[in-house]
C-alpha positions, 0 to 999 in steps of 0.5 A: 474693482479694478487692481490699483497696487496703491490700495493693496499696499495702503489699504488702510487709507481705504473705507471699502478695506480698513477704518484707517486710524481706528481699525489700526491704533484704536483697537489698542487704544480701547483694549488698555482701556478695558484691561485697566476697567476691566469692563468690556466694551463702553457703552457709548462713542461719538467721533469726529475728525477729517483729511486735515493734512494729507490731500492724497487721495485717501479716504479715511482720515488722519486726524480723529478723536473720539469719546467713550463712556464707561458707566458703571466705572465711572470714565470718560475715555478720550482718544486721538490721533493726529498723523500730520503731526509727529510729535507723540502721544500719551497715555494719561489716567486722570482721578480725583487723587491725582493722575498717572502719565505714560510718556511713551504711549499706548502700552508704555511700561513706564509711569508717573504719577501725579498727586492732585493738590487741590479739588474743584478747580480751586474753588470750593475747595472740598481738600487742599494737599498743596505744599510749598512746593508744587507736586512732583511726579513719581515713577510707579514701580512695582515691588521689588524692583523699586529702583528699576526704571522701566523703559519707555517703549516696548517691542509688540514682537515679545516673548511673552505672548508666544510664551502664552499662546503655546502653553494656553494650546497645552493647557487649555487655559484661556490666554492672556488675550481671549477670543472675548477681549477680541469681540470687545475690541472690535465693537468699540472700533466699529462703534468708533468707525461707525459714528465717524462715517454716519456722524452719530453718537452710538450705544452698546445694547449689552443685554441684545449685545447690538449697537444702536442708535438710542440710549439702551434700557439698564441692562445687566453688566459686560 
């Protein structure tokens, strides 16, 4: 392939070289999702999006969207991004007894959380915690530092992971981010990547640990 400066400093935007959004924010995306699971890899991901908004030549797209399910968590996970517009994204934990907001995004130390006043979309109502007034939302802190308000974003250049990484080489203790939380990233971007460009949904063999293009038998935890 001839030499183009444009594809070697946005290669992203390239499908011989990168996924695009997906090789480059969903990886991080799926990585909270299977730190806060704590359940490695979903077992299914259907994609979709397009080149909405920058006709520039680019071959992945800017706009995309895809779901995931987690089983045996009980999850559906939701992502997506839309790089014709800037006005942020959010990271939203929804439950049966509320939901927890991060306005900042992905790896947001700062969060709220909701309580969930009513059941079943106001009708059949199994419970009814509704007020007078409507529920406000609550900072979430962690003991002591309940007075501590946590900013909304963080630098990824911190301290810590360096901190990490040099005692993990003196100990021999596994980091914070294993070599095992880097395979599970990866699958889930490439079943995301995969079923944008084939326009399938794919499934995580955990027990040939394979994507496939069927639902797998039950197969043991991973």
């Amino acid at each position: 392939r001839p030499f183009d400066p444009r594809v070697y400093f946005e290669f992203r935007i390239y499908k011989d070289f990168s996924g695009g959004i997906t090789d480059q924010w969903y990886s991080h995306g799926s990585g909270l999702a299977h730190f806060y699971l704590d359940r490695f890899i979903p077992d299914d991901t259907v994609a979709s999006g397009g080149i909405f908004a920058w006709h520039d030549g680019r071959e992945n797209p800017d706009t995309f969207q895809c779901l995931s399910t987690f089983r045996e968590k009980g999850v559906l996970y939701s992502y997506c991004s839309s790089y014709g517009n800037g006005h942020g994204d959010h990271t939203v934990i929804r439950g049966t007894e509320g939901t927890l907001y991060s306005p900042g995004g992905e790896g947001s130390p700062r969060w709220y959380f909701v309580p969930e006043a009513r059941s079943a979309w106001r009708s059949n109502v199994v419970f009814d915690r509704s007020t007078a007034a409507d529920p406000k939302p609550e900072l979430v802190t962690v003991p002591g530092r309940e007075g501590v308000v946590p900013p909304v974003s963080q630098e990824d250049n911190l301290k810590a992971h360096t901190d990490n990484w040099l005692a993990c080489l003196r100990s021999r203790k596994t980091p914070n981010g294993s070599i095992e939380s880097g395979f599970a990233h990866s699958v889930a971007v490439v079943m995301a990547t995969r079923s944008y460009r084939e326009g399938k949904k794919l499934y995580w063999d955990r027990e040939n640990e394979e994507i496939v293009e069927r639902e797998p038998a039950a197969s043991p935890a991973r």
